[in-house]
C-alpha positions in Angstrom: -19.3 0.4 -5.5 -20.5 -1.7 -8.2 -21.7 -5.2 -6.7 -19.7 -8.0 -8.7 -16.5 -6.4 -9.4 -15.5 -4.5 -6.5 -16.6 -7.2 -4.4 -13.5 -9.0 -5.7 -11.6 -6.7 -4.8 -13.4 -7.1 -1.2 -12.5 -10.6 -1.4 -9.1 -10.2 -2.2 -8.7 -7.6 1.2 -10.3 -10.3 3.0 -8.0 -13.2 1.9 -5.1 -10.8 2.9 -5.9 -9.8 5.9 -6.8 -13.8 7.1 -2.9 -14.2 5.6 -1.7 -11.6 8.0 -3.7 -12.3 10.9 -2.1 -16.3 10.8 1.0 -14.8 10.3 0.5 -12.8 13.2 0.4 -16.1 15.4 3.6 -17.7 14.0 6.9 -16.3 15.1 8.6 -13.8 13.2 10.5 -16.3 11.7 7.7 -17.7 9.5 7.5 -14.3 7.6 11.7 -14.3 7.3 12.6 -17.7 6.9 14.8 -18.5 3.7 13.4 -22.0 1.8 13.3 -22.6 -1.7 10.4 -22.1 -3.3 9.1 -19.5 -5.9 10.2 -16.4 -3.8 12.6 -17.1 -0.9 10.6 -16.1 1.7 6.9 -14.9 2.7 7.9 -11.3 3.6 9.7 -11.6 0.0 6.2 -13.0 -1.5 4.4 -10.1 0.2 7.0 -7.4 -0.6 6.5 -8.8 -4.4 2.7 -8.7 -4.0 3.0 -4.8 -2.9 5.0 -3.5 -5.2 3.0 -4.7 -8.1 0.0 -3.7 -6.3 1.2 -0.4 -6.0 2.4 -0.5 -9.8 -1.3 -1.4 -10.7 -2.9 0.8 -8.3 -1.2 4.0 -10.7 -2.3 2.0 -14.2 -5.7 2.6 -13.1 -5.2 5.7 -11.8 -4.5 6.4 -15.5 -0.4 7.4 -14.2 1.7 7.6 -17.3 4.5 5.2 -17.1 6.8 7.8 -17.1 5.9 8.8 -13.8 5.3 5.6 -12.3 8.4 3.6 -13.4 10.8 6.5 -11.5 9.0 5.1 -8.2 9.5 1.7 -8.4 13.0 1.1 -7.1 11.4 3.0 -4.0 8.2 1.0 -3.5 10.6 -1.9 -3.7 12.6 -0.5 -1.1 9.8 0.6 1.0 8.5 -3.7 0.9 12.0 -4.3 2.1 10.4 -4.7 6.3 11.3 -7.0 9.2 8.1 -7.7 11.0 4.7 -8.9 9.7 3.0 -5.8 11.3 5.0 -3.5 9.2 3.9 -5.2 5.8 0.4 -5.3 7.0 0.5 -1.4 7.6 1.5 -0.7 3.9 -1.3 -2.9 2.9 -3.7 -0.8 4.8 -2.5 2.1 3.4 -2.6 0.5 -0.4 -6.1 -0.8 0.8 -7.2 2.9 1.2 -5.4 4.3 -1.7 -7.2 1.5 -3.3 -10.9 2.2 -1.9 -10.6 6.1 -2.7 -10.0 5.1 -6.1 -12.8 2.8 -6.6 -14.8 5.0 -4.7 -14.7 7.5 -7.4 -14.8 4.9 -10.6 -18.8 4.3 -10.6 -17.9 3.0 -14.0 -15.8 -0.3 -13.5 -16.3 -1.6 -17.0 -15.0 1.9 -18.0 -12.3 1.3 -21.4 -8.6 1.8 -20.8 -5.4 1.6 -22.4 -2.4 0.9 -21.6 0.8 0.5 -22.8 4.4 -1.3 -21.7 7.4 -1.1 -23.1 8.2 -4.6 -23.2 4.6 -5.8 -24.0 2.9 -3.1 -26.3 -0.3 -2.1 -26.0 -4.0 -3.7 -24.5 -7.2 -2.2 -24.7 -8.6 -3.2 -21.6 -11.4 -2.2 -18.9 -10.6 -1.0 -15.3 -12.3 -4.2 -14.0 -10.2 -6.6 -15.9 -7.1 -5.0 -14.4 -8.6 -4.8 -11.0 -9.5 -8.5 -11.4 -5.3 -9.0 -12.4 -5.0 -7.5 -9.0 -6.8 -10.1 -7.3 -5.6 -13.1 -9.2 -2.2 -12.0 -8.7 -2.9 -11.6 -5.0 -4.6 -15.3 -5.1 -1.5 -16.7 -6.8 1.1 -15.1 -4.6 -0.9 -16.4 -1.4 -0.9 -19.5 -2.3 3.2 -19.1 -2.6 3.1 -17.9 0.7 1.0 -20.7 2.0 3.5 -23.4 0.4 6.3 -21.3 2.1 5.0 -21.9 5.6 4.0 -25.3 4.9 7.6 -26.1 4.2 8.7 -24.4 7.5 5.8 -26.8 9.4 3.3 -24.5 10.0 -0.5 -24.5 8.9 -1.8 -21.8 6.0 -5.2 -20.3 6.4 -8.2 -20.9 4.0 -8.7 -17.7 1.4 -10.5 -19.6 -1.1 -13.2 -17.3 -2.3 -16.0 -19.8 -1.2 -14.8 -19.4 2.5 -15.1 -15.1 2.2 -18.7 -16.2 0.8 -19.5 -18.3 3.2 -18.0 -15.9 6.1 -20.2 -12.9 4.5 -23.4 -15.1 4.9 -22.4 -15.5 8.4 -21.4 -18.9 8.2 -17.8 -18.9 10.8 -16.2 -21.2 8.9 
């Protein structure tokens, strides 16, 4: 994979999976717990984060619209789970489906467009909407984080300095 840009995507993996591993320690009731905030709930915040993953995930898999906007109401269904584990097993999957396609995308400052009903159309390059991906995922982390901090519990670092850091071999 090309160095800079999929290593963002790298990073964003990384910052999930420290997300789901802290989750992992809290009770159940971290990931379901109703406050308000942004999104009602972490497993609402992560259910968010997947479906739009998902929804990007066919953009650059060049997916017409047509074909990917009949699937949403299912993705969003398919986010709908109880238990940490369960969202951390459709993000592994995604994470794959993800890989295989960058994988075979040598090219990640390859042009693109795309087009949205609502918004019209952008010339773009698959990085910059892989980079959305991981700025979206950034954002939407730090939701969760605020979530659990209003239920009393401790986030986890995913700043991109700490994956930088860990990669050096620093266990910070």
């Amino acid at each position: 994979m090309p160095q800079q840009t999929y290593q963002m995507y790298d990073y964003h993996v990384w910052a999930n999976d420290r997300l789901f591993t802290r989750l992992e320690q809290l009770p159940n009731e971290a990931f379901l717990s109703e406050v308000t905030s942004v999104f009602p709930s972490v497993a609402h915040t992560l259910g968010h984060m997947y479906l739009y993953e998902k929804l990007f995930r066919s953009v650059l898999a060049e997916i017409p619209n047509e074909d990917i906007f009949p699937k949403l109401p299912g993705w969003k269904e398919e986010a709908k789970v109880a238990t940490v584990d369960e969202m951390r097993r459709l993000f592994a999957g995604l994470t794959e489906s993800y890989r295989e396609l960058l994988s075979r995308t040598p090219e990640p400052d390859k042009a693109m467009t795309i087009s949205h009903p609502i918004y019209g159309r952008l010339d773009t390059r698959f990085s910059d909407i892989l980079m959305h991906v991981v700025n979206h995922g950034t954002y939407h982390r730090g939701n969760a984080t605020a979530i659990l901090r209003q239920q009393g519990y401790a986030g986890v670092p995913t700043d991109y300095m700490f994956y930088l850091a860990e990669r050096q071999g620093d266990p910070r």
